[in-house]
N, C-alpha and C positions, 0 to 999 in steps of 0.2 A: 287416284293420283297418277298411277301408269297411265292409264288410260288418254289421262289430257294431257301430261308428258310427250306421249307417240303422237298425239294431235297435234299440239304443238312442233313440233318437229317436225312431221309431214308439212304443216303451212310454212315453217320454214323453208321445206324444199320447195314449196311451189312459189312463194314468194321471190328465191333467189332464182329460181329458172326464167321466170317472167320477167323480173327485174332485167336482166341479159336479151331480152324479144326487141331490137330496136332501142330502147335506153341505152343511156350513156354505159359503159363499161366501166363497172366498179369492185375492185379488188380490196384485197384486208391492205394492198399496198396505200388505201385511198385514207383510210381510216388515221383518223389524229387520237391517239390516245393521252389522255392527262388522270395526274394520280390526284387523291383526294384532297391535297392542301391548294393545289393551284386549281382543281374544280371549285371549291369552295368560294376560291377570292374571284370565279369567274362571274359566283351567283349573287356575290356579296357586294358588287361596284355599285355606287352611288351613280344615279343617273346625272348626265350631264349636258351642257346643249347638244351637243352632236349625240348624245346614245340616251333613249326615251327611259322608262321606269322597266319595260321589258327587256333589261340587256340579258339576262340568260337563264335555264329552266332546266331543271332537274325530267328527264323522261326516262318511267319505269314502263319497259313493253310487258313484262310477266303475266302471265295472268292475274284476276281480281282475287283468285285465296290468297297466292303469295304475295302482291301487294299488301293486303288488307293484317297479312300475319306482318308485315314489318317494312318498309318504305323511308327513302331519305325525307325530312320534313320538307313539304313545298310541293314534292313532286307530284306530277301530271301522270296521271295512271292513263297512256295510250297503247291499249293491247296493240302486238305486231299488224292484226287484220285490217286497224283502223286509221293506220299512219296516211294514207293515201287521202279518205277522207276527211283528217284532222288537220290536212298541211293546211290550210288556211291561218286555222287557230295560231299552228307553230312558226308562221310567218311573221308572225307579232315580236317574236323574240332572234334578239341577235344571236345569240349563243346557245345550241342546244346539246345539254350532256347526257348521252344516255346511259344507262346502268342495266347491269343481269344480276343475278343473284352471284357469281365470282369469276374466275379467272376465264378470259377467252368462252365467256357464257356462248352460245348458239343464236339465242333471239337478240340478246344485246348489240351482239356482231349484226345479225340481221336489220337487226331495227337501224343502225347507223347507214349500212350500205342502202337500205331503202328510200333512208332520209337523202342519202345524196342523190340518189337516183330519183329522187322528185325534184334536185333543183335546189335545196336546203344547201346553201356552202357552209354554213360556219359550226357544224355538229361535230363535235366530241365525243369521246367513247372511255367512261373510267375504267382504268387500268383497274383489275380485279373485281370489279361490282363492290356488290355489298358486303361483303367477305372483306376487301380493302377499308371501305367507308368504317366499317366498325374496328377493323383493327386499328388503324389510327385514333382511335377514342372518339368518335362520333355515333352519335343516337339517331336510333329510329324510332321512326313516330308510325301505329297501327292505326288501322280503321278507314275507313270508307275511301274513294278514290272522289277525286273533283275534277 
């Protein structure tokens, strides 16, 4: 578990140092954070003419054990590595919120600054991860990533 912790972190750092090579310049000043009641109502809008059935999506960067031990229902299991590769997928959805395990997580921060520095505007960052998600009285749903 240390092991892939120090991994994670190192791709952290190398993630943010490249992120900075020529990309936009993005700071935690860039970052929009939203707390669990107003993420919720962001995943919960009824599509409408102007906004498709994709208006917005739950993204857990964590790794697959800590995913799989406990995840907001819905959520898209996109490890930090794979964000660059999956921006197509997350171009489908207006609204992208993403979550760590709690307060000021590292990958979570990451995963958001990534997402903007691909070009992604409208990404979110929940105020406390999953530590907030549950204290407000909401469940997590375990098992497999989709």
């Amino acid at each position: 578990m240390m092991m892939a912790r120090a991994t994670g972190v190192a791709l952290i750092a190398v993630v943010l140092l490249s992120a900075g090579c020529g990309g936009p310049k993005i700071s935690d000043r860039d970052l929009d954070f939203v707390g669990p009641a107003d993420a919720a109502k962001l995943v919960e809008r009824k599509p409408t003419l102007f906004r498709g059935a994709n208006s917005a999506v739950w993204v857990d960067p964590r790794s697959d054990i800590e995913f799989r031990a406990g995840h907001i229902p819905g959520a898209l299991h996109v490890p930090l590595e794979q964000a660059a590769d999956r921006v197509k997928e997350l171009e489908a959805y207006d609204v992208i919120i993403v979550y760590g395990s709690g307060y000021n997580d590292p990958v979570a921060l990451a995963m958001s600054k990534t997402l903007l520095s691909l070009r992604l505007d409208e990404v979110r960052t929940l105020r406390g991860g999953l530590r907030s998600w549950e204290e407000a009285g909401n469940e997590l749903e375990t098992g497999r990533s989709r």
